[in-house]
RODO-2510 file (C-alpha; in nm, 4 decimals, decimal comma):
residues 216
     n   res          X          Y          Z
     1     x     3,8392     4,8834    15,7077
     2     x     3,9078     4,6085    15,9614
     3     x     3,6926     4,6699    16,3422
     4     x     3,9244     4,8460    16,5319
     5     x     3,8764     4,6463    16,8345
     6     x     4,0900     4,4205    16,9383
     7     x     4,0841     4,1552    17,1796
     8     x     4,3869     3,9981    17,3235
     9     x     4,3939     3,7211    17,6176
    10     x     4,5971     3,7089    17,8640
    11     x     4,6252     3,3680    17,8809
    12     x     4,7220     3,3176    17,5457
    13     x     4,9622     3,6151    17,5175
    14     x     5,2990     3,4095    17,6145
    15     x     5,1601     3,1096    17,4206
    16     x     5,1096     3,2500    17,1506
    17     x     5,4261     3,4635    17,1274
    18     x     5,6463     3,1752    17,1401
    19     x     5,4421     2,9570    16,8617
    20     x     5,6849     2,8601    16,6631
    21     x     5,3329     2,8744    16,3864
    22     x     5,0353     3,0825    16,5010
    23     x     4,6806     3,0678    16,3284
    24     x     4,6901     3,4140    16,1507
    25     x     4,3397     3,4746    16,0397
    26     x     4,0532     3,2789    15,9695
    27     x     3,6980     3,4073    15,7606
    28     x     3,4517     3,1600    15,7961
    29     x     3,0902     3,3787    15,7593
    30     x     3,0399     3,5954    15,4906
    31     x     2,6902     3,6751    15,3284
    32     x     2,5747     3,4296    15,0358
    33     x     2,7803     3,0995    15,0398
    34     x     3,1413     3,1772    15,2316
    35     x     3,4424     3,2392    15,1121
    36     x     3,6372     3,0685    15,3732
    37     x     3,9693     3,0326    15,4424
    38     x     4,2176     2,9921    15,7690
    39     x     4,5655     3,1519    15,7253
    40     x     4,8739     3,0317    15,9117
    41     x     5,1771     3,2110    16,0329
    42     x     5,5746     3,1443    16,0478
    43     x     5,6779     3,3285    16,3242
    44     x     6,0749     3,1839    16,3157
    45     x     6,3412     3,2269    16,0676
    46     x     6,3685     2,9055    15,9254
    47     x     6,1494     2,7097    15,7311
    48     x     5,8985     2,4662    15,9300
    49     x     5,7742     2,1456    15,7593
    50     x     5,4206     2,1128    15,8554
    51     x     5,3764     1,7253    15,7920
    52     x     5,1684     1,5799    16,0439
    53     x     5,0134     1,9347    16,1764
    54     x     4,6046     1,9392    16,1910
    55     x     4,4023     2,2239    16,2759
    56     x     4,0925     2,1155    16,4736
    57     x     3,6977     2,2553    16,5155
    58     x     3,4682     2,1589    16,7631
    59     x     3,0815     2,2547    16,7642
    60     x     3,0754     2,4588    17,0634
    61     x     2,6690     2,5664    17,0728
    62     x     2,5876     2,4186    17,3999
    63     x     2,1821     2,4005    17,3732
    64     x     2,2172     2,1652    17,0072
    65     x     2,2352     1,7993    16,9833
    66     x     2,5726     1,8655    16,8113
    67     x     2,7808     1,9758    17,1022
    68     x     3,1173     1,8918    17,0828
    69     x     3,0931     1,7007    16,7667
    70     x     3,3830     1,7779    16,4724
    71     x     3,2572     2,1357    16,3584
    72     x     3,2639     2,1390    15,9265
    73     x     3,2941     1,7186    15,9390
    74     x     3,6874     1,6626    15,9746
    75     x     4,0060     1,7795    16,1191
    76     x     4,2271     1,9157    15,8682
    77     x     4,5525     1,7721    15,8421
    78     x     4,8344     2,0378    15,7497
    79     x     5,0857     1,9424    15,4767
    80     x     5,3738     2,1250    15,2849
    81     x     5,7055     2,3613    15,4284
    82     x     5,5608     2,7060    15,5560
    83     x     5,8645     2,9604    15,4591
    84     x     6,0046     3,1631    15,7370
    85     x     5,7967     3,4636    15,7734
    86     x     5,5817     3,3280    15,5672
    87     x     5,1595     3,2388    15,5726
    88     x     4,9956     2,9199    15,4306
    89     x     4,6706     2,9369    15,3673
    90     x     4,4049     2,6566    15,3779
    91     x     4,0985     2,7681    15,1639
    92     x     3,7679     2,7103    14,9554
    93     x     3,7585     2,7403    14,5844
    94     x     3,5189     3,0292    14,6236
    95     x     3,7496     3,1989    14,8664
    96     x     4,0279     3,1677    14,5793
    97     x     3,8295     3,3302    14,3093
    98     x     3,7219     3,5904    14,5147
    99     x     4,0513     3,7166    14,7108
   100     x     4,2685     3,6863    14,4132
   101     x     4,5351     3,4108    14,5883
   102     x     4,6642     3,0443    14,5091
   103     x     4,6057     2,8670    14,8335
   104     x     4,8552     2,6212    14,9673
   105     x     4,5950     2,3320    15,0805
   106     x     4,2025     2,3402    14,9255
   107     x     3,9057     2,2806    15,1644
   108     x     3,5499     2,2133    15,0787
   109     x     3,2576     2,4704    15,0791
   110     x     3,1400     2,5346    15,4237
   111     x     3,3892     2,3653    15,6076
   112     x     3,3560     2,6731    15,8868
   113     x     3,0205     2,6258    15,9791
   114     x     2,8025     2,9258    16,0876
   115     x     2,7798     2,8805    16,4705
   116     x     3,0040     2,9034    16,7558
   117     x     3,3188     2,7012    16,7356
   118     x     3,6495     2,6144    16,9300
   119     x     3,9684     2,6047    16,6742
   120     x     4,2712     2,3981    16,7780
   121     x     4,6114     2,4009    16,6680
   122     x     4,8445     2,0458    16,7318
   123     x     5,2041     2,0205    16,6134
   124     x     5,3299     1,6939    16,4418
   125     x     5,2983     1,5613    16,8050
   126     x     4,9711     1,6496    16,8453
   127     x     5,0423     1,9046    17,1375
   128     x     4,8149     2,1659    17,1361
   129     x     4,9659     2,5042    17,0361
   130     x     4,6898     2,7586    17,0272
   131     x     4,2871     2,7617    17,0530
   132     x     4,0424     3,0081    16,9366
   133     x     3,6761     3,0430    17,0744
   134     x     3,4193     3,2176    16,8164
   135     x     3,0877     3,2354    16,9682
   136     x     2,7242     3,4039    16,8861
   137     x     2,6231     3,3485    17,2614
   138     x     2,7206     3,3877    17,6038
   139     x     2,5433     3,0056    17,6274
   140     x     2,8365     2,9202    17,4281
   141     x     3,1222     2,6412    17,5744
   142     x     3,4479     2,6330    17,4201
   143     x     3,5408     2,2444    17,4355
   144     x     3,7777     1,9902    17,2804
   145     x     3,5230     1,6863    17,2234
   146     x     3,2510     1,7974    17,4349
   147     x     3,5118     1,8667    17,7268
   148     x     3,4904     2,2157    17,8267
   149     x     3,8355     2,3990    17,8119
   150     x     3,9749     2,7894    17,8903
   151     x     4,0957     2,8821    17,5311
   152     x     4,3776     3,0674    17,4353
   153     x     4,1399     3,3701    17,2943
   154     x     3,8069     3,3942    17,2910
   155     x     3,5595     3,6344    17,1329
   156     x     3,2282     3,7434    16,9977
   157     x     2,9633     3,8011    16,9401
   158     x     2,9615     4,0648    16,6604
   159     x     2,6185     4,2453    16,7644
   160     x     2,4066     3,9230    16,8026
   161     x     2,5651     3,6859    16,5400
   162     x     2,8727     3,5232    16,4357
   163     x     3,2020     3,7120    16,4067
   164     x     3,2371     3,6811    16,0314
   165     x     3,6198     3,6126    16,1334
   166     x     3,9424     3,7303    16,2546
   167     x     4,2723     3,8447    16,2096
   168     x     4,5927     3,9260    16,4391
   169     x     4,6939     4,3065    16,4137
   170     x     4,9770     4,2691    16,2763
   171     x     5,1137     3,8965    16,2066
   172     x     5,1745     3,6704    16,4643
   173     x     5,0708     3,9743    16,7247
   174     x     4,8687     3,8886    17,0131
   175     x     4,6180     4,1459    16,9816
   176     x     4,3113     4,0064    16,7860
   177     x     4,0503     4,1947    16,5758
   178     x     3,7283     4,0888    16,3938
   179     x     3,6814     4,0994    16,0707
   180     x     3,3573     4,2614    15,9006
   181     x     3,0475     4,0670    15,7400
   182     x     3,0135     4,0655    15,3758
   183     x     3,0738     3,9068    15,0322
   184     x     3,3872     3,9339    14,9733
   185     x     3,4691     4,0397    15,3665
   186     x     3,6527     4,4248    15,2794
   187     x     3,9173     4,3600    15,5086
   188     x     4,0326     3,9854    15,4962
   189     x     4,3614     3,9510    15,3028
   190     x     4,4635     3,5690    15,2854
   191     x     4,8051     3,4993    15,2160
   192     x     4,9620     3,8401    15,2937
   193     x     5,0517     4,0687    15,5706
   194     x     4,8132     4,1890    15,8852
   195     x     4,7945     4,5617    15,8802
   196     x     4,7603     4,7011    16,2381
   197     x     4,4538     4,9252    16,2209
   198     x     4,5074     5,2745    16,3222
   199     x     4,4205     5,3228    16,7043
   200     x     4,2887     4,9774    16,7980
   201     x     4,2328     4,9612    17,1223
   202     x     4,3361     4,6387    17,3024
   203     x     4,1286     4,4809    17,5474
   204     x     4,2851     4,2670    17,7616
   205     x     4,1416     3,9912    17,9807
   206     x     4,0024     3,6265    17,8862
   207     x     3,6609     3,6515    17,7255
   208     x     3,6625     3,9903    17,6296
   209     x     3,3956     4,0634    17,3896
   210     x     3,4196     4,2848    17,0760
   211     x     3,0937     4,5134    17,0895
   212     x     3,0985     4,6790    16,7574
   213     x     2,8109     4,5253    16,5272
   214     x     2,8007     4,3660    16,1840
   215     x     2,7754     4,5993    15,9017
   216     x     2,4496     4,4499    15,6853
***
């Protein structure tokens, strides 16, 4: 089952309910090589052509040489109509043989590199909609190109590492829960519906960590 603690921040509550796309869920650490994968979300009810989106990752480890340098090697440029209601998924060939699903867009292995990161969403006018901080340490800057920013959500670490990932509760919600470590993840589920766990508790305020540690 999917950690039933959520984290939701206030500062990216009224952002990210009016997204006209949100970034669903994302698995980027899982034991062995990783099954990655980063799930979008239609929030409308029409049909949004994603031509000129890109979805963004920054190093964000503060005390490494690779600071602020493009996390995974590239930005990944979004392509293809995203249904109303509907996900599209960016993912590894691994992450397809193991979860079952077609994805809409293919990324190479490790493209979600195993230390703390800062995810950013542009539209086709490269506005920033939505960013995600993932760390494994309270050293840990969230940054767009080395310049420090307040992110939308932020969260982590699981125990002492990583978060393997994480999901909305519920798609397009702004409550945010981790997902659990290991090969395949038991509770990621690209390209379909976020279940709300039972009883999640929400914990509101920007930073807020998730204390519950990875199951080995």
């Amino acid at each position: 089952m999917k950690l039933t603690i959520a984290i939701a921040a206030l500062a990216g509550i009224a952002g990210a309910a009016n997204a006209s796309v949100t970034i669903n869920e994302v698995l980027g650490s899982t034991s062995g090589s990783d099954a990655e994968f980063i799930e979008l979300y239609n929030t409308t009810g029409a049909d949004i052509d994603l031509t000129g989106w890109s979805i963004e990752l920054w190093d964000s480890d503060f005390d490494t040489a690779g600071f602020g340098q493009e996390d995974g090697g590239s930005t990944f440029m979004l392509s293809g109509v995203i249904g109303a209601g509907g996900h599209h998924t960016l993912g590894n060939a691994l992450s397809q043989s193991t979860y079952g699903y077609v994805a809409d867009q293919l990324i190479g292995a490790n493209s979600i590199e195993n230390g703390s990161y800062t995810m950013v969403l542009r539209d086709a006018g490269s506005a920033i909609v939505e960013t995600f901080f993932v760390t494994d340490s309270d050293l840990d800057v969230a940054n767009i190109g080395g310049t420090p920013i307040t992110p939308d959500f932020a969260f982590g670490p699981d125990g002492s590492f990583l978060p393997a990932g994480f999901y909305r509760i519920g798609d397009g919600s702004s409550n945010i829960g981790l997902l659990e470590f290991g090969q395949p993840s038991p509770s990621a589920t690209p390209d379909a519906a976020n279940i709300p766990a039972p009883g999640a508790l929400a914990l509101l305020g920007l930073g807020g960590l998730a204390t519950t540690r990875r199951r080995r």
